[in-house]
N, C-alpha and C positions, 0 to 999 in steps of 0.2 A: 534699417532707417531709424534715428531718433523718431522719441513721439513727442509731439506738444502738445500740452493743453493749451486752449483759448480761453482763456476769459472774458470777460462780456467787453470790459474795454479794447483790447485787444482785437477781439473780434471785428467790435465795431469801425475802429482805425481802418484795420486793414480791407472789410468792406465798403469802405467808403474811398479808397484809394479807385475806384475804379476798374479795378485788376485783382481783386479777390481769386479769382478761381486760378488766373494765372498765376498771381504768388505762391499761391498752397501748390500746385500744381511742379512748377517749376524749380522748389526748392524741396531737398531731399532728406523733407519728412513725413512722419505719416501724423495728420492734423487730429485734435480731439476736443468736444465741446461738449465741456459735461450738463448736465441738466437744467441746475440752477443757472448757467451762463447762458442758453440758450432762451430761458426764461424772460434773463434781464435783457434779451438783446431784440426785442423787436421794431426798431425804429430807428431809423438816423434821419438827418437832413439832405436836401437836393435841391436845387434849383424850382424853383415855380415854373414850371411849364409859358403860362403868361407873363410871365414876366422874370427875367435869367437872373436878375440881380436880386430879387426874393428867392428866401430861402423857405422850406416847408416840411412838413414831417413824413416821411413816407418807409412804407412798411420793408421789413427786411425781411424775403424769400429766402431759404436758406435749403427749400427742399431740393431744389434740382441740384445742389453741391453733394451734400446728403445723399440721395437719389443713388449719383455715379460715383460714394465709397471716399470723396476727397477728401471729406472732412465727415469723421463716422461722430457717434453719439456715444456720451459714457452719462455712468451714474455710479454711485458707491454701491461698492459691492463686498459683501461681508462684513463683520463684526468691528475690524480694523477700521478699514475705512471710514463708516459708520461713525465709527468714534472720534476719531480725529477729526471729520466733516462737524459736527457736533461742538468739540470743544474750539475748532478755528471760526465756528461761525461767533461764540459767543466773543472772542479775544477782535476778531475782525470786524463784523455785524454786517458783513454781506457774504452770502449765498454762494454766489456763483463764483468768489477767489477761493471762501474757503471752501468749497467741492472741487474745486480745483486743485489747489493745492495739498487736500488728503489725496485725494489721486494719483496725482503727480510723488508725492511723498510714498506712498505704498508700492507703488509700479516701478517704483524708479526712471519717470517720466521728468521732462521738464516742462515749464509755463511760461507762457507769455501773458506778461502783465506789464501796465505803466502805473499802478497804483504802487506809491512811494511805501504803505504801510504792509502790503503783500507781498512786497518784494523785501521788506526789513524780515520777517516771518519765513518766508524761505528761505533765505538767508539761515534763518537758526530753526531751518531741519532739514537745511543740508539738500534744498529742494535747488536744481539748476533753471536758475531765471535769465530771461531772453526780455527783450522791451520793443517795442515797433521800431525805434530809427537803426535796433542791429538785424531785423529782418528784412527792413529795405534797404538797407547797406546790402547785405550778404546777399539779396535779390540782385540787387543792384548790378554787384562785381560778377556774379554768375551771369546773366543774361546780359547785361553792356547793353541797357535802352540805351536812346539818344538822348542827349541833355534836354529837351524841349518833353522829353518824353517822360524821364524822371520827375523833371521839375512839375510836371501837369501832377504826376500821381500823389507826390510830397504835398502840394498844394491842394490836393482834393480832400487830403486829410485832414491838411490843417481848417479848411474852411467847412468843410460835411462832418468832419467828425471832432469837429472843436478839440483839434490835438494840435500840440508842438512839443516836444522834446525841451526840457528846463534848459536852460545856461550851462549848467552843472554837468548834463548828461555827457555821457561817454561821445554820442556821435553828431551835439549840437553843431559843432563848424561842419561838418561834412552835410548835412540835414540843410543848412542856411545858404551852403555854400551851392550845394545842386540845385537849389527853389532857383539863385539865382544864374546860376549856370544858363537855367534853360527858357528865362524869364526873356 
C-alpha cells in the first residue's frame, strides 16, 4: 500500500468531512501524521450544539484513530531527515508541511497538502503530492456514496474546515458539480 503523509491542512479537511476514519479506512493506503502536523491540528469547527447555524471551536481527538493503527504517528528520523526538516522549515516557515515533506521525500512517501507553496516545493524534490478534492474523488469513485451523501461530506468541509478547491484545481467542476448534485 502507498503511504501518505497528512499535513495539518489535510488533515483537517478530511476531519471535518464527517467520515475521517471512513476515508483513511476505505482507501488503499497506509495514512501518516508526522509530529509537527499533529501539533498544528487541534481544532476545527462544528456546529454549536444550541444553536446549528453557529459555528464553534472544538477539539480534535485523533486517539481512537491512532489507537486502531489507521493513521500511525512519524517524526524525523536520522541525520537525513533532520536535515531537510530543518532547511524546509526555514524556505516554508511551517512545521508540520515541512516534516512532512522531508519524510515523505526520504521514504519515498507521498503527501497530502492544499497549501499551493508545499506543493510548488515538492514538486522540486520530486515528492508525489495528492490535494483533498483528488481523495474525495478517488473515495468517491471507489465506494459510489449517494449523491446526497457526497454532497453532505464535500459540504462539511467546505463549511467546518473553511476549504474549497481554487477555480484552477484539477477536480474544481467535479467538487461543485457533486455539492450540487446531492443539494
Amino acid at each position: 500500500m502507498p503511504s501518505v503523509i497528512l499535513d495539518a491542512c489535510g488533515l483537517l479537511n478530511l476531519y471535518a468531512s464527517g467520515c475521517f476514519v471512513r476515508i483513511l479506512t476505505e482507501l488503499p493506503h497506509d495514512w501518516y501524521l508526522p509530529a509537527a502536523s499533529e501539533r498544528e491540528s487541534q481544532q476545527y469547527r462544528q456546529p454549536d450544539p444550541a444553536d446549528p447555524e453557529r459555528l464553534v471551536v472544538a477539539s480534535i481527538d485523533l486517539s481512537p484513530v491512532i489507537a486502531s493503527g489507521v493513521l500511525r504517528r512519524c517524526d524525523c528520523e536520522g541525520d537525513e531527515e533532520t536535515r531537510l526538516y530543518i532547511e524546509l522549515a526555514a524556505q516554508i516557515g511551517d512545521d508540520g508541511e515541512s516534516m512532512g515533506l522531508a519524510i515523505a521525500k526520504c521514504r519515498g512517501w507521498s503527501v497530502l497538502t492544499d497549501d499551493k507553496k508545499a506543493r510548488r516545493i515538492a514538486g522540486e524534490l520530486g515528492v508525489q503530492v495528492t490535494g483533498t478534492p483528488d481523495v474525495l474523488k478517488a473515495w468517491s469513485e471507489l465506494v459510489k456514496p449517494n449523491p446526497a451523501e457526497l454532497s453532505a461530506v464535500l459540504a462539511a468541509i467546505e463549511r467546518f474546515a473553511n476549504y474549497r478547491p481554487g477555480r484552477g484545481a484539477e477536480h474544481f467542476d467535479w467538487w461543485v458539480s457533486a455539492i450540487k448534485s446531492g443539494s
